[in-house]
C-alpha positions in Angstrom: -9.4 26.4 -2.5 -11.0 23.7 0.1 -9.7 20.2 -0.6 -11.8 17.4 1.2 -9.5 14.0 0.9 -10.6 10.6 1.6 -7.9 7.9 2.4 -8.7 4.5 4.6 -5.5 2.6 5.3 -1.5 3.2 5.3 -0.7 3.3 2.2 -3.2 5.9 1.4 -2.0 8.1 4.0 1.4 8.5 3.4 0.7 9.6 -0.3 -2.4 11.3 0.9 0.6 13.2 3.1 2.8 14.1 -0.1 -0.6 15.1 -2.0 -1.0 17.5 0.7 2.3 18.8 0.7 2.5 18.9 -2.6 -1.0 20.9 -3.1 -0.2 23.8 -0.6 3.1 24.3 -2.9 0.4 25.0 -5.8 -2.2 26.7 -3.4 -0.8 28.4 -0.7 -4.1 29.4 1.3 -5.6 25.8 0.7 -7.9 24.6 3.5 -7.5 20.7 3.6 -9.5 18.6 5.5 -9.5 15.1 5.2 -9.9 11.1 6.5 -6.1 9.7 6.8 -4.0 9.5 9.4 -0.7 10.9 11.4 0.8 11.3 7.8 -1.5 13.5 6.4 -2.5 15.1 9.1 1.4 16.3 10.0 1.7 17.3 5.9 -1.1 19.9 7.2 -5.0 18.1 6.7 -7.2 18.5 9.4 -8.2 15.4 10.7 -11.9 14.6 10.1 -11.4 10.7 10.6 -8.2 8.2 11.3 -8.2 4.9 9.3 -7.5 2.7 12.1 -11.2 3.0 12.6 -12.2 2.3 9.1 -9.4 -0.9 8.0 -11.3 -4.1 8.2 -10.3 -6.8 5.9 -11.7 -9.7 3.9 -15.4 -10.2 3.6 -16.3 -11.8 6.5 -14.7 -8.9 8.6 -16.5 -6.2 6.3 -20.0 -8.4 7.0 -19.4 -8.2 11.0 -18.6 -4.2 10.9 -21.4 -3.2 8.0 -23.1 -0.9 10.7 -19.8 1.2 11.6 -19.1 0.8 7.8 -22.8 3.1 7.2 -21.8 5.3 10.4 -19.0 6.0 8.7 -20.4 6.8 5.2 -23.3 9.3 6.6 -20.7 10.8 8.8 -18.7 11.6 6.0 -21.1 12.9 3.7 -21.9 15.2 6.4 -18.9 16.1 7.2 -18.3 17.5 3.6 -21.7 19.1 3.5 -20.1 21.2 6.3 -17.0 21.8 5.1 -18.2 22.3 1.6 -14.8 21.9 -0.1 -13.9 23.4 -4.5 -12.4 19.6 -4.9 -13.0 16.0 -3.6 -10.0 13.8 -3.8 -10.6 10.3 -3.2 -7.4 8.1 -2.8 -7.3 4.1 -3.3 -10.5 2.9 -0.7 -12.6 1.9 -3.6 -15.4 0.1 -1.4 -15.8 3.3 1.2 -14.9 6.3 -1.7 -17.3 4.9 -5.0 -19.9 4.8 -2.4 -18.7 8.8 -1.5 -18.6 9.8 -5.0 -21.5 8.7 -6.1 -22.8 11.0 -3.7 -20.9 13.7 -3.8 -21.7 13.9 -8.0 -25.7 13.8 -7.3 -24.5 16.7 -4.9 -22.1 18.9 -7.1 -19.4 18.4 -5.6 -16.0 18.1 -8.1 -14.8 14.7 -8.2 -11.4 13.4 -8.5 -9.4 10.2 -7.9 -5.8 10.1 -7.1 -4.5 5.5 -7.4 -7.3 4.2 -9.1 -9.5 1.4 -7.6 -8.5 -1.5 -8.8 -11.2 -2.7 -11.1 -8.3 -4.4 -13.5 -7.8 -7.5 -11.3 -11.9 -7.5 -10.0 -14.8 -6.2 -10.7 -14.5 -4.5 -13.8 -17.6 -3.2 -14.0 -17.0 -0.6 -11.5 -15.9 1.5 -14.9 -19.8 2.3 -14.9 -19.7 4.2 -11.7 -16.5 5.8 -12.4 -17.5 7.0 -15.3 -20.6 8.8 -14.2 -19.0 10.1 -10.9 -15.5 10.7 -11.1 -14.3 13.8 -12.9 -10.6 13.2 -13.3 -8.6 10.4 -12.7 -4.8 10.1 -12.1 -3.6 6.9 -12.3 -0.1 5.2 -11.5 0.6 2.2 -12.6 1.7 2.4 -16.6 -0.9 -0.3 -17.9 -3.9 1.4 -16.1 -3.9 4.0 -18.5 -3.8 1.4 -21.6 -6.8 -0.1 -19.6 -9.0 2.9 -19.1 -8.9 4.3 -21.9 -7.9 1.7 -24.6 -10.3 -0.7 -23.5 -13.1 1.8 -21.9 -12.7 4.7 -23.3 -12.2 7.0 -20.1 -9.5 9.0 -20.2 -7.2 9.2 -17.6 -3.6 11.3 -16.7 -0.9 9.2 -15.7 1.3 10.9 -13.1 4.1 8.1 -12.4 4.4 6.2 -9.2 4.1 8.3 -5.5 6.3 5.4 -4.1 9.2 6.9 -5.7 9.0 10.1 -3.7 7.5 8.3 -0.9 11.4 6.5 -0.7 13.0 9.5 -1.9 11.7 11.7 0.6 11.9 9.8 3.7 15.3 9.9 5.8 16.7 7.3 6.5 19.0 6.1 9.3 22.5 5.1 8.5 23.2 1.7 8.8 25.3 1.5 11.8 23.1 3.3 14.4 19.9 1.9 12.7 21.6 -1.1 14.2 22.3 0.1 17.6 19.3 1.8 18.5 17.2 -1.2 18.2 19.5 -4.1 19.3 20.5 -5.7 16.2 23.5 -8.0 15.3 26.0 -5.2 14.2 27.5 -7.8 11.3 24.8 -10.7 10.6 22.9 -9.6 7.2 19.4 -9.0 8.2 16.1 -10.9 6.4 13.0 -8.2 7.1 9.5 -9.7 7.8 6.7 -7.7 6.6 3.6 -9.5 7.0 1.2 -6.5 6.9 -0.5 -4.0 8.8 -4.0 -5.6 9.9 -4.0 -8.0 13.2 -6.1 -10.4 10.9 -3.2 -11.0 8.5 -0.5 -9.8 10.8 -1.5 -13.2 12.8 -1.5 -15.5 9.8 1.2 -14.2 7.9 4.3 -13.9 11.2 3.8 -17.7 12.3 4.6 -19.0 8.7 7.6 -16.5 8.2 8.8 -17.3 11.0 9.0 -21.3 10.7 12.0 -20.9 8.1 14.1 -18.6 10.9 16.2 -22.0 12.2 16.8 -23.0 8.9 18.9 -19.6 8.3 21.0 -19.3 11.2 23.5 -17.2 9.8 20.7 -14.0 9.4 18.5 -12.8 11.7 15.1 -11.7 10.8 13.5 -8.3 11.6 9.7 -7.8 11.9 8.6 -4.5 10.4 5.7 -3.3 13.0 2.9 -1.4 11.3 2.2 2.3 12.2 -1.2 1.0 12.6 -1.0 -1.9 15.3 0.3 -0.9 19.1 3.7 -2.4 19.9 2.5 -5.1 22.5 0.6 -6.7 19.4 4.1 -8.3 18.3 4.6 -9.4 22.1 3.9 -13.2 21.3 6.0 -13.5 18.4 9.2 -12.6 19.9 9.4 -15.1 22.3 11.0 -18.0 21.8 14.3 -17.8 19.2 15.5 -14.7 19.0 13.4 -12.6 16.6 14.3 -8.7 16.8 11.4 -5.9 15.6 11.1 -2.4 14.7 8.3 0.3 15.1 7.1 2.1 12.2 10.9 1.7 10.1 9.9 -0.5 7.6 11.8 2.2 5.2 15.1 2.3 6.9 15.0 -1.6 7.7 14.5 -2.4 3.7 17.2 0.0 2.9 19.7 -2.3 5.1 18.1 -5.7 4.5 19.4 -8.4 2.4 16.5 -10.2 1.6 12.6 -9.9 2.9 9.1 -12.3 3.0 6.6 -10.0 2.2 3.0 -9.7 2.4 0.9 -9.5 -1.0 0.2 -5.4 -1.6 1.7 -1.9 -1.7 4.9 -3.0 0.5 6.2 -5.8 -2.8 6.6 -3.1 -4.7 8.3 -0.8 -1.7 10.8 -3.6 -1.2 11.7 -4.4 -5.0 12.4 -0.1 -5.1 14.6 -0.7 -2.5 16.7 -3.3 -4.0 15.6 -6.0 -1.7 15.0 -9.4 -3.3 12.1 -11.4 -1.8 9.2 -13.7 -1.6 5.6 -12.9 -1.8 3.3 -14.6 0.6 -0.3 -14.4 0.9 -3.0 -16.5 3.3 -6.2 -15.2 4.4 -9.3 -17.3 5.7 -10.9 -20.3 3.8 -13.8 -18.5 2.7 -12.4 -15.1 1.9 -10.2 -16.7 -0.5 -11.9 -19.1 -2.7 -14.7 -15.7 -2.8 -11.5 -13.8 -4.0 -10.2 -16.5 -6.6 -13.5 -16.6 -8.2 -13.8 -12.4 -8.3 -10.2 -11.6 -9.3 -8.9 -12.3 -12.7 -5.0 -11.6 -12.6 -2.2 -14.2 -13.2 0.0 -12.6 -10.4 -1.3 -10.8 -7.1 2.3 -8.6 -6.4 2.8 -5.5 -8.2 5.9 -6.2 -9.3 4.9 -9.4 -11.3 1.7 -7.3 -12.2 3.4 -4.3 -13.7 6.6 -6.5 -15.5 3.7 -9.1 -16.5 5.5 -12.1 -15.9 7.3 -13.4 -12.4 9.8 -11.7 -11.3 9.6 -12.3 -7.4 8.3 -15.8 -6.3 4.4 -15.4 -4.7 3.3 -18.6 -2.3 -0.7 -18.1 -2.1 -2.7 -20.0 0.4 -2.2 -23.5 0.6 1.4 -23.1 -1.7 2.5 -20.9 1.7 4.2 -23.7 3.7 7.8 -23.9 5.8 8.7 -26.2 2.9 7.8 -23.7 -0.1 9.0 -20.6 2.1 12.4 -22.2 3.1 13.5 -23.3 -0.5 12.2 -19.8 -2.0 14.2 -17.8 0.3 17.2 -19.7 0.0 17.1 -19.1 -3.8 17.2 -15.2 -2.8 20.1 -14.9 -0.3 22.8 -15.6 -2.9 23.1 -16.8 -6.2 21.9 -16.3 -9.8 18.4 -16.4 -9.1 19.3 -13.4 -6.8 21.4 -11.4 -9.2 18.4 -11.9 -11.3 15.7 -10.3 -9.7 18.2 -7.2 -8.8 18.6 -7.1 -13.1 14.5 -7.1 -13.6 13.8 -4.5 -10.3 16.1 -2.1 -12.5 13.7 -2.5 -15.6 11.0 -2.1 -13.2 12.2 0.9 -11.9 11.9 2.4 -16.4 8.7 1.2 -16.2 7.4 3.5 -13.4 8.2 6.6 -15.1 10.7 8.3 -12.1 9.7 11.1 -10.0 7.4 13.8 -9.3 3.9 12.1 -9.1 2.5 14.1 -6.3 3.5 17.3 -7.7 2.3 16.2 -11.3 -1.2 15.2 -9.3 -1.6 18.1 -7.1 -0.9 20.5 -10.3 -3.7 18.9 -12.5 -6.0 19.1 -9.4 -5.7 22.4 -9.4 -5.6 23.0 -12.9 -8.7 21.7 -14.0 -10.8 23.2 -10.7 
């Protein structure tokens, strides 16, 4: 069959890249085109569009780029007219692919979405669209299927977590020459900064981590550079003390990290699957947040405090997100009970996710119900 698969940022690429790897094991002579990036695109998709060209962030950033945002969109829909694929998978991109589906539905086109939208935390009413325009849904995160079809009545297949097989899958360096190659202190225990993978909240988020590095002096910290931003975008922030950074290794710098500061999204719950205790830290621009507060409706913003539903790791949100508040969290996290504690929960967590195999349980009910 011809897959057409739509994913706009990171996150969605690298399981858009197992998806695909994981379809052509079911469907040997599948044609795959799709909107990603180097992930998918190496797992075998042809390349229609990359998402460095389609991540903008926050509302005000969305507002300034609304006409490359429609450029996009009729592109697309054109771009599948001529490629006319069996099966449209959408993954995550809930703004960009709702818009596609709706669409793509009115056009026959079979519909499916692979990491739902996330209309639990805003926007509920989204469940309208998805109902009339999505044909299957495979969700994975274990209360989204209580919440689709307990409270809405849309069934959905839960295929477990892709992180698991993201980690799983991806080699990793051994700790000694992952040490060596890029220039790190052979014995101090390393604290890994990952503040994102847009330059908006790259920006915010690396000047506050970095205000609590003299107050450690026994660690050095390690800036995770995003896949998505060139290397001379971290320039600036390794000047000064002595703050070391690595390119698109944020795996194999989690597996050998003691502790991390990480920014709100899909990389709290990559960290707490790693082991790694840490704080959660979010700050975006005056008015994007207090639009956001009013519009989402969750008690936590990390997935792992979202899918344990209670605190587990420690979030600092906007104005809570100072040196002070940073300093004392992560000191509770290097050592100690409060440390010991969060390694007992990520275990739990872990149970809750329901192991491996989600790609392959995806790609198999993808084909399935063609």
């Amino acid at each position: 069959m011809k897959y057409y698969i739509i994913a706009g940022e990171a996150s969605g690429d690298l399981h858009g890249s197992n998806l695909i790897k994981a379809l052509k094991k079911e469907d040997a002579s599948a044609e795959i085109r799709c909107w990603g990036g180097d992930l998918m695109q190496q797992a075998g998709g042809e390349l229609a569009k990359h998402y460095k060209d389609m991540a903008f962030m926050g509302f005000l950033e969305v507002l300034m780029n609304i006409p490359t945002i429609f450029k996009n969109i009729s592109y697309c829909k054109e771009d599948i007219q001529k490629f006319n694929p069996d099966q449209i998978i959408f993954i995550d991109f809930s703004g960009f692919n709702l818009r596609i589906a709706k669409w793509a539905k009115a056009n026959g086109f079979k519909t499916n979405y692979y990491i739902s939208p996330q209309i639990w935390a805003s926007r509920e009413g989204r469940i309208k669209k998805i109902k009339r325009d999505i044909d299957n849904m495979y969700v994975i995160l274990p209360f989204e299927k209580d919440f689709y079809e307990n409270k809405h009545g849309y069934p959905v297949e839960f295929v477990g977590h892709p992180l698991i097989d993201a980690i799983e899958n991806t080699p990793l360096q051994d700790n000694e020459i992952f040490r060596k190659e890029n220039g790190l202190d052979p014995e101090k225990p390393i604290i890994a900064l990952l503040p994102g993978s847009r330059k908006q909240e790259v920006q915010k988020m690396l000047d506050v981590m970095l205000s609590v590095k003299k107050d450690f002096p026994n660690y050095q910290f390690v800036i995770a550079g995003a896949p998505s931003l060139p290397d001379e975008f971290y320039t600036p922030f390794l000047k000064g003390d002595k703050v070391e950074y690595v390119s698109n290794k944020t795996y194999t710098l989690l597996k050998h990290s003691h502790a991390a500061l990480v920014t709100s999204g899909t990389a709290t719950l990559e960290t707490a699957l790693f082991g790694i205790p840490q704080v959660v830290c979010y700050k975006g621009n005056w008015i994007s947040y207090q639009i956001a507060k009013r519009i989402i409706t969750l008690d936590y913003i990390s997935l792992v405090n979202l899918i344990m539903k209670r605190e587990v790791v420690k979030e600092l949100i906007q104005n809570d997100l100072t040196t002070k508040n940073l300093k004392a969290e992560l000191s509770k996290i290097v050592g100690g009970t409060e440390r010991e504690r969060i390694l007992s929960d990520y275990k739990l967590l872990k149970e809750k996710l329901g192991g491996k195999g989600a790609s392959e349980k995806a790609a198999q009910l993808i084909v399935k119900n063609a």
